[in-house]
N, C-alpha and C positions, 0 to 999 in steps of 0.2 A: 756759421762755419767756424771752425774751429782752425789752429794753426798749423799746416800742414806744409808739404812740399809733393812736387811730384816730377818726371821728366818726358819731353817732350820726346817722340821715339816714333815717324811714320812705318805700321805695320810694314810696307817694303822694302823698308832700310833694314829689317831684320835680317841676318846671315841667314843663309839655305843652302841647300844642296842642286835647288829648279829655278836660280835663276832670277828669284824674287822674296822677299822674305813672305812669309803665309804664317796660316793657323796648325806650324806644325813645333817639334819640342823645341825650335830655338822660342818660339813665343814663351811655353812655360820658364825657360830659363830665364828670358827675358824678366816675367815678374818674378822669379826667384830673386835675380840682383835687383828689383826696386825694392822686397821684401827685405832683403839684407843690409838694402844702405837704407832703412827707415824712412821709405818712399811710401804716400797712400795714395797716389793717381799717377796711372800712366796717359798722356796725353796723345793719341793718335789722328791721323789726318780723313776726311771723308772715305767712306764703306764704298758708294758707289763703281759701277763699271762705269771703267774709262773707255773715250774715243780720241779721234784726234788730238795731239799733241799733248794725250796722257795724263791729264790735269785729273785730277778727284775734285776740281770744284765747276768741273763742265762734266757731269757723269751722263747716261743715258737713262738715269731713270732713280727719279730723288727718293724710291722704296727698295731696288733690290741692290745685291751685293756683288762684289768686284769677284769675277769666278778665278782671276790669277793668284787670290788667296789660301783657295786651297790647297790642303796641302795633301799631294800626291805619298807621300808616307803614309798617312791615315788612309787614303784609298788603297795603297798596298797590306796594311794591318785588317782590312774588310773583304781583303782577297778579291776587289774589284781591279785590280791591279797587281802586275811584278816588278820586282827590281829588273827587270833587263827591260820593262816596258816604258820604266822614267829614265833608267841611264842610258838609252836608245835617243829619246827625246832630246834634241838640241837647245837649249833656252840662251846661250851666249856662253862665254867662256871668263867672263869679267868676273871678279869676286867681288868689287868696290862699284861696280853698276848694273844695272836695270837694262835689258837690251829689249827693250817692247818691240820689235821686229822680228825676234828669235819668238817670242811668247805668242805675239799676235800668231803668228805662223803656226806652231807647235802646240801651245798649252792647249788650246781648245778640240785638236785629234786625240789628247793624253786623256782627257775628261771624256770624248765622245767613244771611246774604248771601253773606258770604267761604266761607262750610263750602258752600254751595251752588254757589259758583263752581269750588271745590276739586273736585265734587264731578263738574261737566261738564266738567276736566281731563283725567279719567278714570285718573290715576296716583296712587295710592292703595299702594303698596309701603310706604312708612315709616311710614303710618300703621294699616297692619294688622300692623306687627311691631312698632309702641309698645303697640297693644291687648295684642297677646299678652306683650309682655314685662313688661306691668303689670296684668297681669290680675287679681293678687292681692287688686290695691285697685279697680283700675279699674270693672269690670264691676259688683263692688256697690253703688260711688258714681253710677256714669252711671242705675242702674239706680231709684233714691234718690230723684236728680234729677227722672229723668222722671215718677215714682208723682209725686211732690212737685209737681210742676208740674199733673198731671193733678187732683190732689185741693187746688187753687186755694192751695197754700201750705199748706198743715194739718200740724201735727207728724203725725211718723209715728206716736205714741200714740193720734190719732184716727182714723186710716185704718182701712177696712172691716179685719176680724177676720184673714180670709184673708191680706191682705198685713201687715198688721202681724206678724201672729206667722211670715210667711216662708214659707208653706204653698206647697211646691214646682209642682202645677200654677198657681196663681195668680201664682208668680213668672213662671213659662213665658211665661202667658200675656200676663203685660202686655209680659214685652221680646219677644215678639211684636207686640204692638200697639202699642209706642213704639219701634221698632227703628230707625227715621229719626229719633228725635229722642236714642234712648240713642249714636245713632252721632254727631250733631253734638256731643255732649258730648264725647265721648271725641277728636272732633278740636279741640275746646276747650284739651283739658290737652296734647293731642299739641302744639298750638302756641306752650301755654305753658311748658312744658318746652324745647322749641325754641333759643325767645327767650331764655330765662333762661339755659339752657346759654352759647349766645356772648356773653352781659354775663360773667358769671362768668370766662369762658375769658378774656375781654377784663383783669377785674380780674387774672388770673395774672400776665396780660402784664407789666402795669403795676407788679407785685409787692404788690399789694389784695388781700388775705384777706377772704374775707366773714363777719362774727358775722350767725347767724339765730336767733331765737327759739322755743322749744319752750312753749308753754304745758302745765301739767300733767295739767290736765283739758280733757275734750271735753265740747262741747254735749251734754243732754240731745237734743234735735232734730238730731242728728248719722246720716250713713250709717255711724260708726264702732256707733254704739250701733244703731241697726237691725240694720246684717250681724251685729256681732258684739255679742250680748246675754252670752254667754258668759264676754267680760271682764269685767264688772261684775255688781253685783249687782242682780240683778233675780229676781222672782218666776215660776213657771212663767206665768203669764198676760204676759208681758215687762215685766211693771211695777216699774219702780226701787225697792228696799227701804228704802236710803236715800238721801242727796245731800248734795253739800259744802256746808262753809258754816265761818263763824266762832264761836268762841266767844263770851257775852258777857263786854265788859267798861267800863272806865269810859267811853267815848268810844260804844260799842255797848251799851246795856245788856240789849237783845233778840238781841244777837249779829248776824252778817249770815247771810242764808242766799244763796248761790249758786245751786242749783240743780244742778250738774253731778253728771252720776251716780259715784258710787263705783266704784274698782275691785274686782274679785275677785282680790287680790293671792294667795290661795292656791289658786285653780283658777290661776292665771297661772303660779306658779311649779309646777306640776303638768308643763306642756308648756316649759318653757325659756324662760318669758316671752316667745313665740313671738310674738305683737301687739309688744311695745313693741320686740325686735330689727327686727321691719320698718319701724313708725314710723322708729325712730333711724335706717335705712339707709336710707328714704325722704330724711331731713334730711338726711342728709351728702352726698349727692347735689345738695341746692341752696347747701349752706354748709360753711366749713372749721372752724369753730366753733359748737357748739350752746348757747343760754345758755337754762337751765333756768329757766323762769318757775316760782313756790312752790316752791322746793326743798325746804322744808323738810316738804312734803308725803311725801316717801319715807322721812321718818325716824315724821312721825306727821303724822296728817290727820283733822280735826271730820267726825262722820258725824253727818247729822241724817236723821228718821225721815221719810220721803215723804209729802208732805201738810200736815205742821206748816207752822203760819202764820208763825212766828219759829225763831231758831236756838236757844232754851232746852234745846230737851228733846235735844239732841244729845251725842256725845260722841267722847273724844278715843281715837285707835287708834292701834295700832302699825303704820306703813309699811313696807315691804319691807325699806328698809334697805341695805346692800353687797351682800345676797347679791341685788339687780336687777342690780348695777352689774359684778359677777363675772359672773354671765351675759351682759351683754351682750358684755366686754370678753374672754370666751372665743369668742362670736362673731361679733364686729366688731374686734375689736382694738382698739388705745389709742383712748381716748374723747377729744378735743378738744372740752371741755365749762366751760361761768361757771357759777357756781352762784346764783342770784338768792337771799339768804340775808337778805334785810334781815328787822332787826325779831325776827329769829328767833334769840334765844341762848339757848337752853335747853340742857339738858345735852344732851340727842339729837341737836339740830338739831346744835351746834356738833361732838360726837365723826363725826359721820357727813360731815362736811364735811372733818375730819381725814382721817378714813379714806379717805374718795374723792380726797382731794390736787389737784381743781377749786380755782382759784380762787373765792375770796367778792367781793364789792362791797363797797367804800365812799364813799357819797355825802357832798360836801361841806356840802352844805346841809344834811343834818340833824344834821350834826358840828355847827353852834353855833348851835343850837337846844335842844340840851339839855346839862347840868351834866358833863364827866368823860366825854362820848361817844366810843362805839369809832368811830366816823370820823373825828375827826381826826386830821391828819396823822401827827403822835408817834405813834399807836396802827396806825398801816398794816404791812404784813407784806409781804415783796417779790410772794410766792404770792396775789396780789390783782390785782382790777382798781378802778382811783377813776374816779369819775363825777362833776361839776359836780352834776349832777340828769339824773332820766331821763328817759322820757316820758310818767311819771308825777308829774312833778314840774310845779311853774310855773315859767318860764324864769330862771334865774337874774336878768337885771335887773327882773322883775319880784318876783322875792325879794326882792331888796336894798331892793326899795322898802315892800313887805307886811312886814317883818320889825320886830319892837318897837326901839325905841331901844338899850336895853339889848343883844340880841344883835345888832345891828349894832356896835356896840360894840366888841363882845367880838369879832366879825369881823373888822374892821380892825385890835383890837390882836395880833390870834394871826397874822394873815398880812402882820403890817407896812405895812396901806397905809392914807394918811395921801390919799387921794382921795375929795375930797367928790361928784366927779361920778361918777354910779351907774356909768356905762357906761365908765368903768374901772376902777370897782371890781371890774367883774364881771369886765375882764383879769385882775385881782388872782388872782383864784379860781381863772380859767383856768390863770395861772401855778403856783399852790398845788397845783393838782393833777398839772400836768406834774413837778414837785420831788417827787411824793411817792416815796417808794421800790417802791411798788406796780409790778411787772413792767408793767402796761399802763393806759394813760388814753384814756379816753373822755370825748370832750366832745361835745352835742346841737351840732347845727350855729347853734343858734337865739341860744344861748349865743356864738358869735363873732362873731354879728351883733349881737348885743347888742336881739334881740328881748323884746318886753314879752307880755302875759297873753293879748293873741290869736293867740299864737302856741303857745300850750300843744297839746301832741299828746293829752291825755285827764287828765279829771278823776274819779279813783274815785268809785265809789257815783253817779255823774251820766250821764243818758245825753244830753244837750243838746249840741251843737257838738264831739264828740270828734272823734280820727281825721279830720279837713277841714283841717287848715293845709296850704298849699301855695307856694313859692317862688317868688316871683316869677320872670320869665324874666332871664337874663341879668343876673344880681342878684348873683354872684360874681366878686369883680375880683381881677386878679393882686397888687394890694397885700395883700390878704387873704389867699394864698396865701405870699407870702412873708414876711408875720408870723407864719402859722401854722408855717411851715417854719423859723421863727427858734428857735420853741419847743424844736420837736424837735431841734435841733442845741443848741440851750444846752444840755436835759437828758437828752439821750447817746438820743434815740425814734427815729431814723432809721432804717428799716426794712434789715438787714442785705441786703448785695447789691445793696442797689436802685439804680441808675443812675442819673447826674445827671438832672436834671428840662431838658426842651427844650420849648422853645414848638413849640405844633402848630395849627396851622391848627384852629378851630371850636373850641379850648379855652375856658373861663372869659372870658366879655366883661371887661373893663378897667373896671366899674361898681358903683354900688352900695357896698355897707358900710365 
């Protein structure tokens, strides 16, 4: 890997006109200003459609895509749609948040209108060869959907006997009787897929590599865990054996339980790990890089027993290990993979990180936070990627401010800055982490703006106001491009190849930070 930088930017956070950010021209502009400031990865958060409590790392279905991305502009440019038929539609009235109860509500009649227009086009050719060429996942998600929809939201663990356990006339029978509506689905993802193809094709242009997120586990309430009970452990009546969770310890002394179901890591490598090579080839399909949310789940992962109240009565297993990673990488070829490793230096975790030769993370902010920590700078390895903070973090000038005397302290005297004003101290950090020797740095966009705590993108263990910060419009100025492109020319991140930067008409407004 070569020395690069890139900015951390969830697709939703992007400014819109619907509500939420999507695959519509604030995206282009979006790589336009990473193009500008000498950016070669945009770093995005999981594709999945969300359910409860909106999280992209509990989606419904670890193959297809989040339908709130799309972007009703481009269905208006397809004449499946008009402007009095999106600025009808209610999505919230926030510019700086995400209202998922206006969207829930709304986005999906905005779409079910467009699939309906589509549908008295009468040309339907690319959407019955996106069925069929994604059938693998397709037909049991669309199918998921509709059961799900019909039985008012109910996990599939409560659905009549018949469909839960898969019982083949009962399958029949419902995509018989939801065949209009498992077909709006299916031109759902066909759209989304679409749309996200020419952002993507756009970022090549631009020489913008996309980092996309793998979370490791799926939703219990997943069409992955429906179709396929077979990956996981479950009992012959399809009920989960065990489910993840944490150990306890000082901070958790009940441990955390997640909830997500366990893998059958040795029914899995029976068939060639035959699930998670299509998962990864589903991803690599929307990204150039996969970054492995819990990684250290493949080396070992808490199984706790199904039903327990707390994570006590659980316990720790052995993960797959290399021999997943061999198999994939005999049938997918070189894996372009981060490995999300924080927190986790046990002997396993760290030998198994060795072995896969993936880049680790290291975050600034919890570098001095505690005594002799592996992220500070000194302690970086070039086979790394540095982070400010993620978005699981609180935005660095909100750090600076939350943080005790003492390790601010120790902050300014490790990174030499003698700046009492927070909001350059946080350049500070910014600089700190472009210097490090780490092959590649990631900064939250939120961080060069020098945003504060309402801007945080998610607070673990909390499900109140996550996933909803959103950017203002037209809130990225060329000054801000050209600082950030200062950076990457001081510390050698210029994306190799890449061509001088040229103003383009509808780039980055002149405003703002």
């Amino acid at each position: 890997m070569n020395r690069e930088s890139g900015i951390l930017m969830p697709v939703f956070s992007l400014p819109s006109k619907f509500g939420i950010g999507c695959f519509s021209k604030e995206a282009t502009d979006f790589i336009d200003f990473l193009y500008n400031s000498g950016q070669g990865y945009w770093q995005v958060l999981p594709f999945g459609p969300t359910g409860f409590g909106n999280s992209p790392y509990q989606p419904f279905s670890a193959f297809a895509g989040n339908p709130y991305f799309i972007s009703p502009e481009s269905l208006i440019e397809e004449k499946l749609l008009t402007w009095e038929d999106a600025n009808e539609a209610d999505f919230g009235s926030d510019i700086e948040k995400v209202d998922y109860g206006k969207l829930y509500e709304n986005r999906g009649k905005l779409l079910k209108k467009a699939y309906d227009n589509f549908i008295e086009q009468g040309d339907r050719k690319e959407l019955d060869k996106y069925i069929k060429d994604n059938g693998y996942w397709l037909t049991d998600y669309a199918l998921f959907v509709a059961i799900k929809d019909a039985q008012e939201g109910k996990s599939w663990l409560d659905w009549p006997c018949d469909l839960r356990k898969r019982d083949k006339a009962a399958l029949k029978k419902a995509a018989d009787e939801y065949s209009d509506e498992i077909d709006y689905i299916c031109f759902v993802q066909f759209k989304f897929d679409e749309e996200w193809k020419k952002i993507h094709k756009y970022a090549h242009k631009k020489n913008v590599k996309i980092i996309g997120d793998l979370p490791f586990y799926v939703a219990l309430d997943s069409a992955d865990a429906w179709s396929h009970p077979e990956v996981f452990l479950m009992d012959r009546d399809l009920v989960p054996t065990s489910v993840a969770g944490c150990p306890p310890d000082a901070f958790s002394p009940k441990g955390q339980l997640w909830g997500n179901p366990i893998y059958d890591w040795a029914g899995l490598k029976k068939d060639g790990y035959d699930w998670w090579v299509k998962r990864i080839e589903r991803n690599y399909e929307w990204y150039d890089v996969i970054r492995i949310d819990h990684f250290h789940g493949f080396a070992e992962y808490y199984a706790v027993p199904y039903g327990d109240e707390d994570a006590t009565g659980g316990k720790q297993c052995k993960g797959p290990g290399m021999d997943l990673f061999k198999a994939l990488e005999k049938k997918i070829g070189t894996l372009n993979m981060i490995a999300e490793d924080l927190g986790t230096n046990t002997e396993e975790n760290v030998k198994l990180l060795e072995d896969s030769g993936f880049p680790g993370m290291k975050v600034l902010q919890y570098g001095f936070t505690s005594w002799d920590s592996c992220y500070v700078n000194h302690r970086h390895t070039k086979n790394s990627v540095v982070y400010t903070g993620t978005h699981d973090n609180t935005p660095t000038f909100a750090w600076v401010q939350e943080i005790n005397d003492g390790e601010r302290d120790f902050t300014r005297r490790y990174i030499n800055s003698m700046n009492t004003d927070f909001g350059a101290l946080v350049w500070d950090m910014i600089r700190e982490a472009y210097r490090s020797v780490a092959d590649l740095c990631i900064i939250p966009l939120q961080d060069y703006l020098c945003k504060g705590r309402e801007a945080r993108i998610n607070t673990p263990g909390t499900s109140d106001g996550n996933w909803q910060w959103r950017l203002v419009p037209n809130f990225l100025s060329h000054d801000l491009e050209r600082s950030i492109r200062l950076l990457s020319e001081t510390y050698s991140r210029i994306p190799q190849a890449a061509p001088e930067p040229e103003e383009e008409e509808g780039a980055a407004a002149d405003c703002g930070a």
